[in-house]
C-alpha positions, 0 to 999 in steps of 0.5 A, a space after each residue: 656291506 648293505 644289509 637287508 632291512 626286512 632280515 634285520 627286522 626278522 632277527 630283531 623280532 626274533 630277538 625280542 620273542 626269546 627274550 619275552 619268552 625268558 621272562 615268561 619262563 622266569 615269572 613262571 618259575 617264581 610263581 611256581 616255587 612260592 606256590 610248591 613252598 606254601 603247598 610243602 609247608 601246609 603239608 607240614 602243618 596237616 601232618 600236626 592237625 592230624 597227630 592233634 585230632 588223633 589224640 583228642 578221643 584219647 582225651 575225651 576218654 579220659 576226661 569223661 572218666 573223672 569229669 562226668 559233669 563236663 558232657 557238653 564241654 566234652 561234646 563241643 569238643 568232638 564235634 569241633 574235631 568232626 568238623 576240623 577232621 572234614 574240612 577239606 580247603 585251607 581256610 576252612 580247616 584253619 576257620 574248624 581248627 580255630 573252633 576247635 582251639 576254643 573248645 579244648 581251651 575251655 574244656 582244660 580250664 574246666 579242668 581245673 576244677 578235678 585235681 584228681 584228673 589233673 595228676 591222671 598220668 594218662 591225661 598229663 601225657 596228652 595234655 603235654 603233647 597237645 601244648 607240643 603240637 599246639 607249638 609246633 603248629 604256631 611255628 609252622 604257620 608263621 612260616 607259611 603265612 610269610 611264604 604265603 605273603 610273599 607269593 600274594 605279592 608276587 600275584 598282585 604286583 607288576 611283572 608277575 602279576 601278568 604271568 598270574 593273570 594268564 596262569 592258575 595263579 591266585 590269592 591264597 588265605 592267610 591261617 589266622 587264629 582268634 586271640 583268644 585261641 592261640 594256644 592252649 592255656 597254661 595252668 595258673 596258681 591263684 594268688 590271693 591279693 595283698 590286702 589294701 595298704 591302711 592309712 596311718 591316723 594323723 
């Protein structure tokens, strides 16, 4: 049975469209469900920046009645959390977050120097959901920091990157924190150091 060459051309060609088609379809969908996943999981972290921003005027408050020397260290405090509060995109939120870390930070390390603000029961409240949240949001951003990870991948690397090329798909910023402003920090005791050890006379 003779088949006509231009109809088995035609199907062919046919074929090969579905068969593009489906790939597109399917590179198009994993682009999309990284993006929706990294878009949830950034939406879980602005639930806690919100609750963290929340609670620093409470704070403020109250620190500023027992440490009434600390007004700068307090003021640095509240306009970190202006700016945290204003910032609109991801990597700036998570540039203001990162500042305003630092300045709660040195605002409890100041702290130490008020014990009776320290037994405040006021300020011992906010200052354990502030390490809570503080928690929650560390957490949170590994999570999102390794979905992002692997949606840059699927951006930048062959096949997916030609369904990005085509489409609203680009590089999304990991949230970072400086070293020294990873968490609030933990009460330390002072502990005197062991005198040096005496040499016993020949």
């Amino acid at each position: 049975m003779n088949h006509d060459p231009l109809l088995i051309s035609f199907f062919l060609f046919l074929a090969a469209i579905v068969v593009f088609a489906l790939w597109l379809a399917v590179n198009y969908n994993k682009l999309v469900r990284l993006r929706n996943r990294a878009d949830a999981l950034w939406a879980d972290i602005d639930v806690q920046l919100k609750r963290r921003h929340d609670l620093i005027p409470n704070l403020v408050e109250v620190v500023s009645g027992y440490a009434t020397h600390e007004r700068g260290t307090l003021d640095e405090v509240s306009l970190a959390r202006n700016q945290a509060v204003a910032a609109t995109s991801p990597a700036a939120q998570a540039q203001a977050e990162n500042l305003l870390t630092g300045a709660l930070s040195r605002l409890f390390a100041n702290v130490e120097r008020y014990p009776d603000l320290k037994a405040e029961g006021d300020f011992q409240r906010l200052e354990t959901q502030l390490s809570q949240i503080e928690n929650v949001i560390a957490m949170s951003r590994q999570s999102y920091n390794l979905t992002v990870q692997a949606y840059n991948n699927a951006v930048d690397t062959f096949p997916t990157n030609i369904v990005a090329s085509f489409s609203d798909f680009q590089d999304r910023p990991y949230l970072t924190a400086e070293e020294s402003d990873r968490s609030l920090p933990e009460i330390q005791m002072d502990i005197p150091a062991s005198p040096p050890a005496t040499t016993a006379a020949r």
